[in-house]
C-alpha positions in Angstrom: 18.3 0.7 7.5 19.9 1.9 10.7 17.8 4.7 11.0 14.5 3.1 10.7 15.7 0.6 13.2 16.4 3.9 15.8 13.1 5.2 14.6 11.0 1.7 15.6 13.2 1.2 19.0 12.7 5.2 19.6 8.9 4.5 19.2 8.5 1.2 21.1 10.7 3.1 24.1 8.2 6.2 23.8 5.2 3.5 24.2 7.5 1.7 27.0 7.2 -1.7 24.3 9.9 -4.4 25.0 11.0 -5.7 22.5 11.9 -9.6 23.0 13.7 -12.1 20.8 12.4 -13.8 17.6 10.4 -10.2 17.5 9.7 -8.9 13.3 8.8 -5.5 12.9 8.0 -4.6 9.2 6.9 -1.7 7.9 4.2 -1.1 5.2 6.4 0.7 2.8 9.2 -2.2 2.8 6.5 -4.9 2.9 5.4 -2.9 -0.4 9.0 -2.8 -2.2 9.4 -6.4 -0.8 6.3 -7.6 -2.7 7.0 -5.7 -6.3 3.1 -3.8 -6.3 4.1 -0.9 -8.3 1.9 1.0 -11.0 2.0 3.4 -13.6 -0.3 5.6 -12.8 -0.8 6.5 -16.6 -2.1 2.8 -16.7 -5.0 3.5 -14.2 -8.4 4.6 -15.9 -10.9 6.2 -13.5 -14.3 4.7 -12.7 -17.3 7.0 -12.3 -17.3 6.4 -8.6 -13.3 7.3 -8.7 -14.5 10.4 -10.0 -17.3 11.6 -7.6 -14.8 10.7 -4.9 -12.3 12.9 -5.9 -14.8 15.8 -6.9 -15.3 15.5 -2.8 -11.9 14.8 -1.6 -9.8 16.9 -4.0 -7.6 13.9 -4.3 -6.3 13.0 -8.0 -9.1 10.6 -9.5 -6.1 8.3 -10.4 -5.4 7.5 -7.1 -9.1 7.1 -5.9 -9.6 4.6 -8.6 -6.4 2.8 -7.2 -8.1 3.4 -3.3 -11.2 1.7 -4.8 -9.0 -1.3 -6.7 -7.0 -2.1 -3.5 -10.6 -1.8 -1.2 -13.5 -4.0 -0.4 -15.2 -1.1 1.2 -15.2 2.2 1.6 -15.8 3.2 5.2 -16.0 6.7 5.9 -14.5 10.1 3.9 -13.6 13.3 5.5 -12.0 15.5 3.7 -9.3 14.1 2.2 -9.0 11.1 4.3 -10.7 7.9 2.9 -11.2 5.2 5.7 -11.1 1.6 3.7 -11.1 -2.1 4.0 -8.4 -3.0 1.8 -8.3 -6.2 -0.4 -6.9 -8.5 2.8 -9.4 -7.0 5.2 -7.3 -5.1 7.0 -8.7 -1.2 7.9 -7.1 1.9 7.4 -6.6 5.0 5.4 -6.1 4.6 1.7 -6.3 1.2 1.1 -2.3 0.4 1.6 -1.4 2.8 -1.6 1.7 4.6 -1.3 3.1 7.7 -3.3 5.4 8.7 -1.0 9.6 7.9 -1.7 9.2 5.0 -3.6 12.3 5.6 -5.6 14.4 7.4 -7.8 12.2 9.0 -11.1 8.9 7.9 -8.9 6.9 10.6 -10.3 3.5 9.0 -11.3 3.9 5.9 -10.0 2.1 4.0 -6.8 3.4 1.4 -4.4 0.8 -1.5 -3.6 0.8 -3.4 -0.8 1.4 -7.3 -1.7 -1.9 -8.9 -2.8 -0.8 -12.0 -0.2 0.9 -10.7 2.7 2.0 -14.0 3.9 4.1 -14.6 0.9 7.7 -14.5 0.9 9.3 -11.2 -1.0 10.1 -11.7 -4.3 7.4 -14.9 -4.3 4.6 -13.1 -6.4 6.9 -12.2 -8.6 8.3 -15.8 -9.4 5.3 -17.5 -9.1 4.0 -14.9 -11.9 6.9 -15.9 -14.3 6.8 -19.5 -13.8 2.8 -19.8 -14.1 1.7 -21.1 -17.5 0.1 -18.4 -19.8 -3.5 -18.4 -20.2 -5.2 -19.9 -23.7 
């Protein structure tokens, strides 16, 4: 953890930020591991649309079903970027799905961001085990 804290002060010092206190700074990736969003990408089954858009992206049809999940809208493709609105409205690239150093034996797996960011980690998870199961 040290390091990403040098890394955030290193940047907020390059940008001449001042930090003051009661100050959060959270990253996407731990917000991800926080909120338990994981899949198996052997579990994902591409749309039609997932596969036009990686026919023009050359991005794995996996993961563009997984941009398309995780997005109200796709905004603009170039190349291999794809410009969304995720799920919680927020824009970016990607939709908030992460392959990158998500673990040990990661290989075919994607992180998610959490479907409610305002939750507290670990809080989708419980809330999932104590919930009732469906008739």
């Amino acid at each position: 953890m040290v390091g990403l804290v040098a890394v955030i002060f290193e940047a907020a010092e390059a940008d001449r930020f001042t930090f003051v206190d009661q100050d959060v700074v959270v990253a996407q990736k731990i917000v991800s591991k926080a909120g338990v969003r994981k899949v198996d990408l052997a579990s994902v089954t591409p749309s039609a649309r997932a596969l036009k858009l990686a026919e023009g992206t050359g991005l794995d049809d996996l993961l563009c079903q997984l941009y398309l999940d995780e997005s109200r809208a796709i905004l603009n493709v170039k190349g291999r970027h794809i410009v969304t609105v995720d799920n919680r409205g927020f824009q970016g690239t990607g939709a908030g799905v992460d392959m990158s150093n998500i673990g040990p034996r990661s290989e075919g797996r994607a992180m998610l961001l959490p479907s409610i960011p305002t939750r507290q980690p670990g809080e989708s998870a419980r809330a999932s085990a104590s919930r009732p199961a469906s008739p």
